[in-house]
N, C-alpha and C positions, 0 to 999 in steps of 0.2 A: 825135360829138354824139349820134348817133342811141344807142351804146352806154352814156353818161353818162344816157338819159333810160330807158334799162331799166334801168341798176343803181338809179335815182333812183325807177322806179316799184316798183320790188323791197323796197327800203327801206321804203318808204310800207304797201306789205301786210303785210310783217314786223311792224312797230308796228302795223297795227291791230288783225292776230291778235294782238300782245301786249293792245295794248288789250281787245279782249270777252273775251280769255281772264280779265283780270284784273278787269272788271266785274260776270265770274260767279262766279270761283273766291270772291275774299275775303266778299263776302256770304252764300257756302255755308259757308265756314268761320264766320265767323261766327256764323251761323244753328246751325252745332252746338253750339261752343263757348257759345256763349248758352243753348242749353236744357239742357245739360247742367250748366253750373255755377248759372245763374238757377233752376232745380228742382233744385238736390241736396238739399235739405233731404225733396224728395217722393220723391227716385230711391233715397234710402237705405234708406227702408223700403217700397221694391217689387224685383221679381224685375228682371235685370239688363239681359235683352231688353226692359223696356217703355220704361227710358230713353234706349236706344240707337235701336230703335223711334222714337218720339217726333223724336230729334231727327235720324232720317232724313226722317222725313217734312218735320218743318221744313224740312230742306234741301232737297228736292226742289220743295217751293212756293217756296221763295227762289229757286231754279234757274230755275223754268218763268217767276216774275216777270220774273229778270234776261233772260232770253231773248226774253219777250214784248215789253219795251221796251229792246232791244238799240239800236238807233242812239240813241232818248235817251238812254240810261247811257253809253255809249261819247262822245257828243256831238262837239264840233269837231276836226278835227286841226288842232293847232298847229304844224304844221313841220316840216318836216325840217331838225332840232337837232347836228350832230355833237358840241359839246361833251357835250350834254346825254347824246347817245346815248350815248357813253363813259363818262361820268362812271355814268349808270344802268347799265352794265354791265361797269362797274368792282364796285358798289356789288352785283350781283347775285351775280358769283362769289365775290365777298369773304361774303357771306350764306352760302352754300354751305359755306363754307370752316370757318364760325363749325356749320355745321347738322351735318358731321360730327363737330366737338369735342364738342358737345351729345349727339350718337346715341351716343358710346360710355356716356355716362354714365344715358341713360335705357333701361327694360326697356321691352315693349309694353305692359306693363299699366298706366307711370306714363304711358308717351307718348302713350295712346289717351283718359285719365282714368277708367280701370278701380278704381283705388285710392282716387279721391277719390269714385265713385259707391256701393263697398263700406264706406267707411268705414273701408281699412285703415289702420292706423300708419303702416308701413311704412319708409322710412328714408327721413333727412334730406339731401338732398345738397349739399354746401358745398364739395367740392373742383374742380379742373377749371375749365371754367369760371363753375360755380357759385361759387365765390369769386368773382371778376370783377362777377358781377353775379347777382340773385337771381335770374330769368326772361331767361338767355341765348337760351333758343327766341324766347320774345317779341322782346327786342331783334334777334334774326335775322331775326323774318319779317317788324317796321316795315322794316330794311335792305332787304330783297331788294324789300320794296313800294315804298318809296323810288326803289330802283334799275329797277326793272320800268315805276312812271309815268312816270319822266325819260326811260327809252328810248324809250317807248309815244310821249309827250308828245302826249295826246289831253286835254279840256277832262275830258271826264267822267271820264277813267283816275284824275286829279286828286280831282278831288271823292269816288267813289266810297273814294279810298284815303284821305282826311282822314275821313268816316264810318269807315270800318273801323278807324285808329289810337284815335281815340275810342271806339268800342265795344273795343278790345281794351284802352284803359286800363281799361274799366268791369269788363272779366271779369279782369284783375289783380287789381281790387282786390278781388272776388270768392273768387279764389283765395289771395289771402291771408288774408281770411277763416278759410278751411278749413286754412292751413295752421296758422294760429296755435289753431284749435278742435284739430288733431290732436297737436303740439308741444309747444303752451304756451311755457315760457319759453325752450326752447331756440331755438324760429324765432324769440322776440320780440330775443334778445341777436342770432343773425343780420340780422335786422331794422337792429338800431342799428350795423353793424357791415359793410356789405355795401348797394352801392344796389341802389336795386328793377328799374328795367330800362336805365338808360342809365349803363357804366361809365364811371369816371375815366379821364379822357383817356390819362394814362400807364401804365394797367392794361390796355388796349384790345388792347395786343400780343398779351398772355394767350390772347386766346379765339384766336390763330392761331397759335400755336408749342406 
């Protein structure tokens, strides 16, 4: 008994470090991915430190926020879940799995948005698991957040991670944007041709094999 109630209190710190962990990271991300593609129109024509600049700084106030009101953002624990626990960490190494397929095909200067702040060309990427789906990272990191709040299974892991999916539709649609200003008709036929972040069920294999 006494052994069941430490592996049980063990569990419970585990998800809550997952919990603040995730209460702080997605809003940091967030917070750069927002300034950075929300002002590319102003980062193209300034030097390349001011943008990156800029949205550290963003982050680091979204940081100190998330920190300052940690138990509210974190909020209730909902339980110790085993379905849920597994299922979310199912869901997280499966993310991982997908974020490798993704890193062979991105450089650091696409995967950082070195390219989209330069304004370069640069190339189109369609094979791999860009055929699968247009923004396989995207679809990776809702996965892995999916799978990180089901484990967490905290009230605010929740909420914070419903805010973060909605702002990461917003910088998609953002970034397609910019793809289709750098492209033209070539992203717009990928466009009709390729979903934008959630593939076809029976295509889904793709990004693991």
């Amino acid at each position: 008994m006494y052994v069941y109630a430490m592996e049980s209190e063990a569990l419970v710190d585990v998800r809550y470090v997952l919990a603040v962990v995730l209460v702080i990271v997605l809003p940091v991300v967030a917070a750069f991915w927002g300034t950075i593609h929300g002002g590319i129109s102003l980062w193209k024509r300034r030097p390349l430190w001011q943008g990156y600049t800029a949205a550290l700084v963003v982050m680091l106030v979204v940081a100190a926020v998330s920190i300052a009101n940690l138990r509210a953002f974190v909020g209730p624990d909902l339980g110790w879940k085993p379905v849920l626990f597994g299922i979310g960490s199912l869901l997280y190494l499966a993310s991982w799995r997908i974020a490798g397929k993704v890193r062979r095909h991105l450089n650091f200067r696409t995967f950082s948005g070195v390219a989209e702040v330069r304004g370069e060309a640069g190339e189109l990427l369609t094979g791999g698991p860009f055929a699968v789906v247009r923004h396989p990272r995207y679809f990776m990191v809702l996965s892995m957040t999916l799978g990180w709040s089901l484990a967490a299974n905290h009230a605010g892991g929740y909420v914070v991670s419903l805010l973060f999916a909605a702002a990461l539709f917003a910088l998609v649609r953002l970034e397609e944007r910019e793809l289709v200003a750098r492209f033209g008709q070539r992203y717009a036929h990928y466009q009709a041709s390729v979903p934008m972040l959630f593939p076809a069920p029976w295509a889904m294999r793709h990004l693991f094999v």
